[in-house]
Structure formats: structure tokens, C-alpha cells
Phi, psi and omega in degrees: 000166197273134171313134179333322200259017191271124174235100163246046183282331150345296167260028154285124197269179181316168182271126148283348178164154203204141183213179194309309181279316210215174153226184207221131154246175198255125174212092199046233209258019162224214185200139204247150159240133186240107139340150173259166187312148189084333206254095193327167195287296187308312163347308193304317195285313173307295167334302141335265170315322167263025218237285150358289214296303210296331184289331186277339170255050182039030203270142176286101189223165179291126157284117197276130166294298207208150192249141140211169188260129164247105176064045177052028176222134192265127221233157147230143168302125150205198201279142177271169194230117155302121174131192181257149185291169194291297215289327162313304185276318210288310173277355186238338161242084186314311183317336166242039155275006128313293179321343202244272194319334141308308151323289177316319170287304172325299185320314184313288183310330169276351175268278212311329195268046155235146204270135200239079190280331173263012166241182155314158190277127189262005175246336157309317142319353160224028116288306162332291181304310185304315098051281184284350196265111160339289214272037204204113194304189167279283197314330184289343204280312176319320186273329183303328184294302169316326163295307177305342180253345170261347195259157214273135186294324182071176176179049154242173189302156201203087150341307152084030212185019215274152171143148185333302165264037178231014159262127150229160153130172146303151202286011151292309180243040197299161163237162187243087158263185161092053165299335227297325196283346209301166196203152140334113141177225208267112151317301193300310195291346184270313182299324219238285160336331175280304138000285181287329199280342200240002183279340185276078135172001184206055193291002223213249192335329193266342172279346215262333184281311157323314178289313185326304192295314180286345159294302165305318161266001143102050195223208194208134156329321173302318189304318171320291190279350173267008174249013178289315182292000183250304163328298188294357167260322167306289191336290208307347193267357157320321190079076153240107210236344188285342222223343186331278192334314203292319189298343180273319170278003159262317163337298174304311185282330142100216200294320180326339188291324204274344178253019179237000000 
């Protein structure tokens, strides 16, 4: 791992892409994401770690190099991943967003069917978040919880990040980045999370992906959709203020959101 005080920013090469938390520079011949200013250390190392566990279960993800501070922000090293993102392709060829949504639920299916012993509980991580959110009374935050204690905890591996532009590559050789949410817990609920993350800008796309996984996994839609008022209430605690409306009305509208 990089010393704390090691500043190589010299050698960053261009930005490849920026999100909300981090960007992906160019760093010789592989490329680091570097968290922004503010974003605790441990983030880098969780990621980091599970980025490891997955590659150790043969999953296709980037092989992580290195940890290191560049200008006081905490990176992680990996292998650059070639190609475009599914959501890329997807938008620039429609005729095959059957193909790559299918490809993608398969992908889906090979995380969920490994056993996630070293990670978190993804339903303790959606109490918490349901927890933090203001807008939301006691009594809803009561009733959310109370849903959220009935539904099965699960232990297989969970992305918590699954969506179109966090597959790149062709739908042959796909990669998974963007570990930092993985967890413990539920497929349907890793699903039903895909689900709230890809419907505010592709909603058709975000129903179409779901009947996929459930087809493929031979399971129903309800196990799926009944975890949408809860999913959809932790997401408020994100900072989305853009994404507020929509989460309040899949909140409200419950399993129904996932069928109109």
C-alpha cells in the first residue's frame, strides 16, 4: 500500500470520468480513483477490499494494485478496464438493450450466487439510512423499519451499485466496477436498488431490467418489489434533491411502482 504522505499527483494522467465521491485518472498504464476531498480514508480501503474478496471469487472486476493519498485525497490503484459502458452502448445502439440487459442480469447472477462472509449487513445499511432521513416522520420511519425486520437478510454478495454504467466493456467481456456500497444481504433487494438507481433517468429500461434478472432467476417480481418502499427511502439519505419526487412516490406506491 502507498505511504500516507506519498504525493504523485505529477503523474496523473487525464480524467476519465467523475462522479458524485470520486474520478478515475489515467496513472501510467493502469488508473486510479481518486475520492474527493472530504471523503473519509476508510472509504478508499473498503472498496479496495472488496474489489480483492470479489476478484478472489473469480468475479470479472478490476485487480487492485495499490491504496495511496494523492494532494490529500485517497485513491485507489487498479488495472485500467477497457471499453464503454453498457449505458453507453445502450444509448448509442437501442436495438441492443435487450442484449446487454440480459448479459447484465446474468452478471448480476454470478455476484449474488457467491457467498458474502466478509462483508456487511445490507439491511443494517438500510436502517441506518432510513434513520438519517428528515424528511420522513417517526411514525413512517417506524413503519419503514418494521417492513424492513420482516424481510429476509439473506448472505449472498450484493453491489449495491449494480447499473448500466458501472458494466463497461462488450457484453462478452464485461467488468463490474464501483464496489464501495457491497454488502451482505438479499438479491432481490441488490435488484430492487437497480432498479431505484436506473429508473429516474431510464424508466423503461429500469422495468425491463428487472423482468430480465427475474426471469433468469426464476423468481417474481413481488420478491423484488417488495423491497422498493425501503430501498426507496434509504436513497433519500444520499443527497439526491434531483431524484427526492420520484423516491417519494416509489415509496408510497410500494410494490405497484415496479408494475405500471
Amino acid at each position: 500500500m502507498g505511504r500516507a504522505g506519498n504525493d504523485t499527483s505529477s503523474a496523473l494522467g487525464r480524467c476519465l470520468g467523475s462522479g458524485k465521491d470520486a474520478e478515475v485518472f489515467e496513472l501510467g498504464k493502469a488508473v486510479i480513483k481518486l475520492y474527493k476531498a472530504g471523503v473519509p480514508k476508510h472509504t478508499a480501503f473498503r472498496e479496495a477490499a472488496a474489489l480483492t474478496q470479489a476478484y478472489a471469487m473469480g468475479l470479472p472486476v478490476p485487480w487492485v494494485d495499490d491504496v495511496r493519498q494523492i494532494g490529500g485525497r485517497w485513491g485507489v490503484v487498479m488495472d485500467r478496464v477497457d471499453g464503454r459502458s453498457f449505458a453507453e452502448i445502450m444509448g448509442a445502439h437501442p436495438a441492443e438493450e435487450a442484449v446487454h440487459l440480459r448479459e447484465m442480469a446474468s452478471l448480476h447472477r454470478r455476484i449474488h450466487a457467491c457467498k458474502a462472509v466478509h462483508f456487511g449487513s445490507l439491511k443494517a445499511k438500510l436502517e441506518a439510512n432510513i434513520l438519517r432521513v428528515t424528511a420522513l416522520s417517526e411514525g413512517r420511519q417506524r413503519k419503514l423499519l418494521e417492513a424492513l425486520a420482516g424481510l429476509p437478510d439473506g448472505d449472498r454478495l450484493c453491489h449495491g451499485d449494480f447499473h448500466p454504467w458501472n458494466v463497461l466493456g462488450p457484453h462478452s467481456r464485461p467488468s463490474v466496477i464501483d464496489w464501495t456500497s457491497a454488502s451482505r444481504g438479499s438479491p432481490a433487494a441488490d435488484v430492487c436498488r437497480s432498479y431505484v438507481l436506473i429508473k429516474p433517468s431510464a424508466p423503461d429500461q429500469a422495468a425491463s431490467y428487472v423482468e430480465a434478472y427475474a426471469q433468469l432467476a426464476g423468481g417474481s417480481l413481488e420478491d423484488i418489489f417488495m423491497w422498493l418502499p425501503v430501498v426507496a427511502a434509504a436513497r433519500l439519505a444520499e443527497g439526491v434533491p434531483d431524484e427526492v419526487a420520484g423516491l417519494m412516490a416509489m415509496l408510497e406506491s410500494g410494490s405497484q411502482a415496479g408494475t405500471t
